[in-house]
N, C-alpha and C positions, 0 to 999 in steps of 0.2 A: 509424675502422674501417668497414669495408664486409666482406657476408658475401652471399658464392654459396648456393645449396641447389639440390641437384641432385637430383629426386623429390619430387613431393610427395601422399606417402603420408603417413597420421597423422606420423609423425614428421616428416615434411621439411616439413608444413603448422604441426604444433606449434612447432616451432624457430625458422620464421619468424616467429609469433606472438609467441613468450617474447622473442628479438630484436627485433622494432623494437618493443613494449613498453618495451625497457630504452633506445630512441634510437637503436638501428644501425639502419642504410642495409641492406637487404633485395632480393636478386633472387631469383625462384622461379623455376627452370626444371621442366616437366614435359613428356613425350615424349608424352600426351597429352591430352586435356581433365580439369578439375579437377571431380570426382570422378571418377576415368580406369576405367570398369568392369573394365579389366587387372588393375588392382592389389590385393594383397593386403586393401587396405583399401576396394576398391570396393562390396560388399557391403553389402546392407539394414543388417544388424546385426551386432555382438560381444558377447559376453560379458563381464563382470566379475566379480569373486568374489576373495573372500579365500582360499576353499582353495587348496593348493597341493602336496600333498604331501609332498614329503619335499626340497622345494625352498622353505626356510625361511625362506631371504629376501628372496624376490619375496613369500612372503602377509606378510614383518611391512612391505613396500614398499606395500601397498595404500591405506594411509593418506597414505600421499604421493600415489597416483595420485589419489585421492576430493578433495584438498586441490585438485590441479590442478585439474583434472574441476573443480571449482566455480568457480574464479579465471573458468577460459574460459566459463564459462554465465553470468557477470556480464559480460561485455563479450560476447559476444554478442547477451548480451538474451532466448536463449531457453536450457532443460535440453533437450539430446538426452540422457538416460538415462530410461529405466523402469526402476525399482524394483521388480524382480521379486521377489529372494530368489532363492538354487539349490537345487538338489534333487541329493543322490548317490544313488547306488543301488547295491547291491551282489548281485552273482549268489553270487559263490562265494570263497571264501575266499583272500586275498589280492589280489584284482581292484580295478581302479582306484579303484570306489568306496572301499573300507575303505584304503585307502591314503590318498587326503585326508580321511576321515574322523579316522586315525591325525596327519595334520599339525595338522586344530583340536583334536586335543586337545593332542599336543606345545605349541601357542602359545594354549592356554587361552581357544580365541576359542569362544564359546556355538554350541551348536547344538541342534535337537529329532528324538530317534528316534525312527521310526516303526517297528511291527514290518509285516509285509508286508500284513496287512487294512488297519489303520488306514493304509499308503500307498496303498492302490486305493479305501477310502473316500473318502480327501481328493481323489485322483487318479484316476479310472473309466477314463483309459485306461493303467493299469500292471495288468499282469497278478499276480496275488499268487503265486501259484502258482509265479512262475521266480524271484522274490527272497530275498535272507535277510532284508534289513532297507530303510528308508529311511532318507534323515538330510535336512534342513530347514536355512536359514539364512537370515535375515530381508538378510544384507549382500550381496546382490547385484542382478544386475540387466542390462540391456540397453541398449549402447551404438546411438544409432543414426546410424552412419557416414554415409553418404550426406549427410545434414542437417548434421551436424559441416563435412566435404570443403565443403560449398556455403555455408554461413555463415562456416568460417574464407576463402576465398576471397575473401569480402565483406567481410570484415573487415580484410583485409588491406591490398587496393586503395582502401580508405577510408581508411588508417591509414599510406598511402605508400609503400608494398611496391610493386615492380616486381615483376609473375606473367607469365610469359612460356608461356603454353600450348602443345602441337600442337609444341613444339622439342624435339627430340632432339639425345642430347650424345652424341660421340663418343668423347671421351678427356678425362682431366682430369690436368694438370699439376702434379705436389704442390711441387715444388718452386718454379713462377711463382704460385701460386693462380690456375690460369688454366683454362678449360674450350672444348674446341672442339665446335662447333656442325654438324652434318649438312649444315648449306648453306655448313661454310669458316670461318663467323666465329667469331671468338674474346671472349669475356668474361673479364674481372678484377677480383677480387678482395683482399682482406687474407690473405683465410683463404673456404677452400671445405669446405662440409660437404657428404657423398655421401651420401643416405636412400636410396638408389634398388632397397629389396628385392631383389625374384628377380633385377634386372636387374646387381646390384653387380657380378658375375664378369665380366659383360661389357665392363667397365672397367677391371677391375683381377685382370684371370686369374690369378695373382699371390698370392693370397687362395682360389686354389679345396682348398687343406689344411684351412683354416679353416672354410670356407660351402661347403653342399651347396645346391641348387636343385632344389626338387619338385615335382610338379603334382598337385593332389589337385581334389576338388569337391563342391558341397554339393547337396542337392536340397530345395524348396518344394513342400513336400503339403499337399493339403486333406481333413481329417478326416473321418472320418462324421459325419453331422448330429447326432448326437445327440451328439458327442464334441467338437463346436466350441467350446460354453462354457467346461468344463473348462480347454481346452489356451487359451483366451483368458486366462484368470486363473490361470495355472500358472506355478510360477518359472521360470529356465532349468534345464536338467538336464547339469551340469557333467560327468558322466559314467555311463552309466545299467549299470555293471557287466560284468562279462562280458569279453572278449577285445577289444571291437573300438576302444575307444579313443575312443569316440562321445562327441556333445554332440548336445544339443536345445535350439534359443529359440523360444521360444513366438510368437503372432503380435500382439505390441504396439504399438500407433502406427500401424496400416496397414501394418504389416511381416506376412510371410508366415510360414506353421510351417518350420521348416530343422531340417535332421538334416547333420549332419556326422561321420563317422568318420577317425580317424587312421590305420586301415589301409588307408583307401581311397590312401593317397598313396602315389606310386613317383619315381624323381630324373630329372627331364627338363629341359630349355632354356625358359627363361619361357614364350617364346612358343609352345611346342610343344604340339600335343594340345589347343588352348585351348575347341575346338569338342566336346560332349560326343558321348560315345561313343555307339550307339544300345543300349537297355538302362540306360544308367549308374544314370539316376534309379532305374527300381527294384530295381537292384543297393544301392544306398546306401540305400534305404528298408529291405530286408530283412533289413541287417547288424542292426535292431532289436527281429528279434523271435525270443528273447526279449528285455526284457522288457515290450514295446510289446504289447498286447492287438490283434488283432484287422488285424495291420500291413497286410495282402491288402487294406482295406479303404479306407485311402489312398490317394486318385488324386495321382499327379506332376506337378506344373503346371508347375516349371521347376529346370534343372540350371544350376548356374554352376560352371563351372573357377575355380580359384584358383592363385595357382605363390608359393612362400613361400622363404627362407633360413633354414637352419635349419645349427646349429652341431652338434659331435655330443653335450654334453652340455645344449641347451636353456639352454644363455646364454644371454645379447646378446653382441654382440660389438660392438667400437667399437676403431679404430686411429687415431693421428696420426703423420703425417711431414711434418714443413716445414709447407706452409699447408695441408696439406687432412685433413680427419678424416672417416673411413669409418664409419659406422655403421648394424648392421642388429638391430635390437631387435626382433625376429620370432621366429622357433622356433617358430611359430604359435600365439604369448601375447601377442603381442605391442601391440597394440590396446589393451587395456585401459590400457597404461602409455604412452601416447601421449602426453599431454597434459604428463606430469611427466619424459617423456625431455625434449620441448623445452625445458622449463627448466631440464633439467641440463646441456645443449650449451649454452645459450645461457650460464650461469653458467662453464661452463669455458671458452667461449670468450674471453668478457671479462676474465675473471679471471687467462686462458693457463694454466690447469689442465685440462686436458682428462683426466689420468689421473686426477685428482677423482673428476672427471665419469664416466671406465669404469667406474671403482671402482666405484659405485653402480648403474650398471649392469647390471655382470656378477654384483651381488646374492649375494658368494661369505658374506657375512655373517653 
């Protein structure tokens, strides 16, 4: 058996990984360098956490991602995770945060409430005053991608993987397992698996009822000095309340403070808009305040565009026809289950269970 991977974003890098671990013959095509700053997954860091709200079984799946998550830090040799813990926060009743507060309790997983002093005690830059409560949780933490993208890379090419960089694919044949190449040539395959995120439509237009393609971005601040320590030993803030759908990860490992909101996204073509808008960063800085104290006070060092697939109920999705199986485990969650998608493609590919493999997936459980 021999297996194409076309993308290699967290998942089309994990797959390959969990595959020739198991003895198959491995090619990695990527359209451009491995960690490709394009991709959804080029970014400093991710998030991980067990909340999830009302989506019950991706948080009782996290114990599966944390099992991978470790498998790959032993053959690495190093942990790209910081153990931060997360932090929700709730403005007003019914807002994101009490929503995954509402899922750890449904799934009995511990957490610690804060009322809104005791969160701007622990925390100096949360305002008390715009919160109703805090909520704490020692299970999470900071993926950090980039080091991930560069040691599975090395690992691979050490381990007998052909990684074909800087090659862009033009079409992929489900019925040959076969992939055509930008300069003409063609590669073959057993079976072809497609990671290739925002760019999947592109391939397979066919699929655009299913995958939507959106461009959103994040912005890296730098604190007020007296606020630096704090936010260095601060968990991630899985969602800080309020209307806008936000996250915060703090600055771990040489990584930078990021703010990211989910209303900052609209549905555009991957590569479109990639260059940020002028304004944007402190457009995405001030969707924070409330409940960010003092938010005027952070300078914007840098914006990075992102363009994701996103399903309309935050799936995965994953398709097989003949030899090639599609798969976009994004919805903008998608990172943290990286490491444990690749072992579930590679298990159903071997296995030729690949609806196994959705199953698990699409998490309807």
């Amino acid at each position: 058996m021999s297996i194409l991977v076309v993308g290699a974003g967290i998942s089309g890098l994990s797959t390959a990984w969990a595959l020739t671990k198991r003895g198959v013959p491995v090619t990695l095509v990527e359209q451009g360098p491995i960690p490709n700053p394009l991709s959804a997954s080029g970014d400093q860091h991710r998030i991980i956490r067990r909340a999830y709200g009302n989506q019950g079984g991706y948080q009782r799946r996290i114990g599966a991602a944390y099992a991978a998550w470790d498998e790959m830090w032993d053959d690495l040799g190093s942990k790209h995770l910081a153990d931060t813990g997360f932090m929700l926060l709730s403005q007003r009743l019914g807002d994101g945060g009490e929503v995954y507060r509402d899922g750890l309790i449904d799934g009995g997983y511990p957490f610690e409430d804060l009322s809104p002093e005791e969160t701007a005690d622990r925390f100096p830059f949360i305002d008390p005053s715009t919160i109703r409560y805090g909520v704490v949780s020692g299970e999470g933490g900071v993926l950090l991608c980039q080091r991930i993208a560069s040691d599975l890379r090395n690992w691979l090419i050490v381990n007998g993987a052909e990684i074909r960089e800087n090659t862009r694919v033009t079409s992929v044949d489900r019925s040959e397992g076969s992939i055509t190449l930008a300069d003409g040539g063609v590669l073959s395959a057993d079976h072809v698996v497609v990671t290739a995120g925002a760019w999947t439509l592109g391939l397979f237009p066919e699929l655009k009822n299913s995958l939507k393609t959106y461009r959103t971005a994040v912005v890296y601040l730098t604190p007020p000095a007296d606020l630096r320590e704090p936010w260095e030993n601060a968990p991630a803030i899985l969602d800080p309340g309020g209307s806008n759908d936000g996250y915060v990860l703090p600055p771990v490992s040489g990584t930078g403070l990021k703010f990211g909101a989910g209303i900052h996204r609209y549905q555009a073509e991957p590569d479109q808009d990639r260059i940020a808008k002028e304004g944007e960063g402190e457009q995405l800085r001030d969707y924070f305040a409330p409940p960010i104290a003092r938010i005027g006070e952070y300078r914007v060092d840098d914006v990075v565009t992102c363009s994701y697939t996103f399903t309309s109920d935050e799936h995965f999705f994953a398709s097989t026809d003949s030899k090639a199986t599609v798969v976009s485990a994004c919805s903008g969650h998608g990172y943290k289950f990286g490491a444990v998608v690749g072992q579930k493609l590679a298990e159903g590919i071997i296995a030729n269970d690949i609806a196994s493999a959705r199953t698990w997936l699409e998490a309807r459980d």
